[in-house]
matplotlib code that plots the C-alpha trace (Angstrom):
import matplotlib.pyplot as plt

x = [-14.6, -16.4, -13.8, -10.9, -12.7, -13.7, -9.7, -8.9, -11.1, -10.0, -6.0, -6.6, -8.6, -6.2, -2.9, -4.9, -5.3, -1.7, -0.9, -3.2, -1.3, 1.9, 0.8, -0.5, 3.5, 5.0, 2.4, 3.5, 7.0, 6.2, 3.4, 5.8, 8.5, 5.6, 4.7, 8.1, 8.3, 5.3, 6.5, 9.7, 7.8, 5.5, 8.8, 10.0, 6.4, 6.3, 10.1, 10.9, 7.7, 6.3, 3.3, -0.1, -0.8, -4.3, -2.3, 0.8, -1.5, -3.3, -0.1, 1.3, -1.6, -1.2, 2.1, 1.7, 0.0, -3.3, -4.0, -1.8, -3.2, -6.6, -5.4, -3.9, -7.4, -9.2, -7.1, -7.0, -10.7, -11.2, -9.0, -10.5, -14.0, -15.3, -14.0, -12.0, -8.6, -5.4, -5.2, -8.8, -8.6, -5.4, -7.0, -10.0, -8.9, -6.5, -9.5, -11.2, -8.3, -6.8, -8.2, -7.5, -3.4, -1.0, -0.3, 0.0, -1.2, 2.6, 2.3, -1.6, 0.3, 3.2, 1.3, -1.5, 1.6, 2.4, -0.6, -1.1, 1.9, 1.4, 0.8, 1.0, 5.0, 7.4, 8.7, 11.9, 10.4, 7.9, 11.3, 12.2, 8.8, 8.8, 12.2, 10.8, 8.2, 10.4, 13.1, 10.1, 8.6, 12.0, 12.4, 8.9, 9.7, 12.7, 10.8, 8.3, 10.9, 12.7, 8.9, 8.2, 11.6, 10.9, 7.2, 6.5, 7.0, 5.7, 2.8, 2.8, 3.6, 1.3, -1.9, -0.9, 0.3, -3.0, -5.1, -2.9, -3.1, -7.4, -7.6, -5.8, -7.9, -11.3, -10.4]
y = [-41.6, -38.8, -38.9, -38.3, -35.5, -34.0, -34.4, -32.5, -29.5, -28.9, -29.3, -27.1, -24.1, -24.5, -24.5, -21.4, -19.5, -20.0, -18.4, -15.1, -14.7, -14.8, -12.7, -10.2, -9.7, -9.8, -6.8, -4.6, -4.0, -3.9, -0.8, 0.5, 1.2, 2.2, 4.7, 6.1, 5.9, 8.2, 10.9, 11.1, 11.6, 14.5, 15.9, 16.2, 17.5, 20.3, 21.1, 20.9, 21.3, 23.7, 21.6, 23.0, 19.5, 18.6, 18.0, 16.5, 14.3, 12.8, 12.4, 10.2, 8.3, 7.0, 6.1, 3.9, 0.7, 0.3, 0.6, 3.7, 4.9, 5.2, 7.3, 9.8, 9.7, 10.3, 12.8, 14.8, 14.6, 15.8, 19.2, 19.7, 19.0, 20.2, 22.9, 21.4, 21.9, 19.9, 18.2, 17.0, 15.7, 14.0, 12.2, 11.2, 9.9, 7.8, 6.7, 5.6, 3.3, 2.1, -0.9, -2.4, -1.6, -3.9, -0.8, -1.1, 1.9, 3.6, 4.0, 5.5, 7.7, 9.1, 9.8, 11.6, 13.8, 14.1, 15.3, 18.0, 20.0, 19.5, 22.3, 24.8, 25.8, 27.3, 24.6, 24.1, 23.1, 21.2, 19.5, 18.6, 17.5, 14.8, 14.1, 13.5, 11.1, 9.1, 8.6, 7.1, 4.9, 3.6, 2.3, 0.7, -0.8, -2.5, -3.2, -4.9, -7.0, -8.4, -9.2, -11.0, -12.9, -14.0, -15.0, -15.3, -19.0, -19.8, -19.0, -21.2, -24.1, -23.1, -23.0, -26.6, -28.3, -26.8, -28.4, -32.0, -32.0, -30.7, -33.8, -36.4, -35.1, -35.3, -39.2]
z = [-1.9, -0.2, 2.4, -0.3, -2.1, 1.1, 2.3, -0.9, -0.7, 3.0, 1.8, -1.4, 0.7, 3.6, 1.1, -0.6, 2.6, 3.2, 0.4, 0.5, 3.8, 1.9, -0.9, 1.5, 2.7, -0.3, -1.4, 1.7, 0.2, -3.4, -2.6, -0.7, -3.5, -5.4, -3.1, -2.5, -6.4, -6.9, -3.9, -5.9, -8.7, -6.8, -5.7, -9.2, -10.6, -7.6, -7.9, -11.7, -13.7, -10.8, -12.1, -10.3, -7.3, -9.0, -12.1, -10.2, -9.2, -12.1, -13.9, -11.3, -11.7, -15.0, -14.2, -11.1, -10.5, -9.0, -5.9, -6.3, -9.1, -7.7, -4.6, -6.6, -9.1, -6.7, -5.0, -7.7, -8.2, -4.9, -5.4, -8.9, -8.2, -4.6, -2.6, 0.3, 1.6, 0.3, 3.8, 3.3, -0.2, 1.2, 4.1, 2.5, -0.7, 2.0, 3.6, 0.2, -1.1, 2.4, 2.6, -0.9, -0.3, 1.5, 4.1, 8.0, 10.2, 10.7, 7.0, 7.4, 9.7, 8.1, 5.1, 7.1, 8.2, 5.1, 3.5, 6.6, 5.3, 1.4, -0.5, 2.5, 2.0, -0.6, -2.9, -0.7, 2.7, 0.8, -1.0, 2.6, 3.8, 0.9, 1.8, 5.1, 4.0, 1.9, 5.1, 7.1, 4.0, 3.7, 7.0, 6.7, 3.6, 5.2, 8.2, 5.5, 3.9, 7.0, 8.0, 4.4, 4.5, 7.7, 7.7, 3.9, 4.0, 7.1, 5.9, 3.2, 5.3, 7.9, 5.5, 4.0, 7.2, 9.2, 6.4, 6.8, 10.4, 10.1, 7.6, 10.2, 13.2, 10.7, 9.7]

ax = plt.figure().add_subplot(projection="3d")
ax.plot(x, y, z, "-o")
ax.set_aspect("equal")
plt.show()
């Protein structure tokens, strides 16, 4: 009996495990459109509403999900409350959220470049610099779902078959 509940627990955390891996790259593309949705939105704030960044910011923080959300809180945070450069706020408020997001490094990077050249140009270059961005976050998030598509149910498999073949090798 101990055997069977014991067979159970490892199948059940193995299957589980399996899963968190596949959640974890189906997350990478959906934060990804999410992102690109709130530089769009940035774009529109800076371009349209000539809306000061601090308040760009929080109101593209209402309107995307977390982990999102809580970059661009605490970006604007940073600008309002200490007195530290754009670039600054930008990086560290990366740093803050990075490891509760889906993101790879190439995405830590392009978005590091971004922040470097935000709020230092006229609204046109700027315009282009987003522009930028969004190019590079597009052919992540396509590298992200070619990678999800390709691996997602591996790793399903993978977590469930590891914890058959553990329970054979254990009885």
């Amino acid at each position: 009996m101990i055997k069977i509940i014991g067979a159970i627990f490892i199948l059940i955390s193995t299957s589980w495990a399996g899963f968190e891996a596949s959640k974890h790259l189906s997350e990478r593309p959906k934060q990804l459109r999410w992102l690109k949705t709130a530089l769009q939105s940035l774009e529109a704030e800076i371009m349209y509403g000539h809306t000061p960044l601090h308040e760009a910011a929080r109101k593209i923080a209402k309107q995307m999900p977390r982990p999102l959300s809580w970059f661009f809180e605490a970006f604007a945070g940073r600008l309002t409350g200490s007195d530290t450069t754009v670039r600054d706020a930008w990086e560290e408020s990366m740093k803050e959220i990075w490891k509760q997001t889906a993101f790879k490094q190439s995405e830590f990077e392009i978005l590091k470049q971004f922040g470097e050249t935000l709020g230092r140009h006229d609204i046109t270059t700027q315009q282009k610099q987003i522009i930028l961005a969004l190019n590079h976050l597009e052919r992540e998030e396509q590298e992200a779902r070619e990678r999800q598509n390709r691996y997602e149910k591996m790793a399903k498999s993978l977590g469930f078959m590891s914890g058959l073949l553990l329970i054979i090798l254990l009885l």
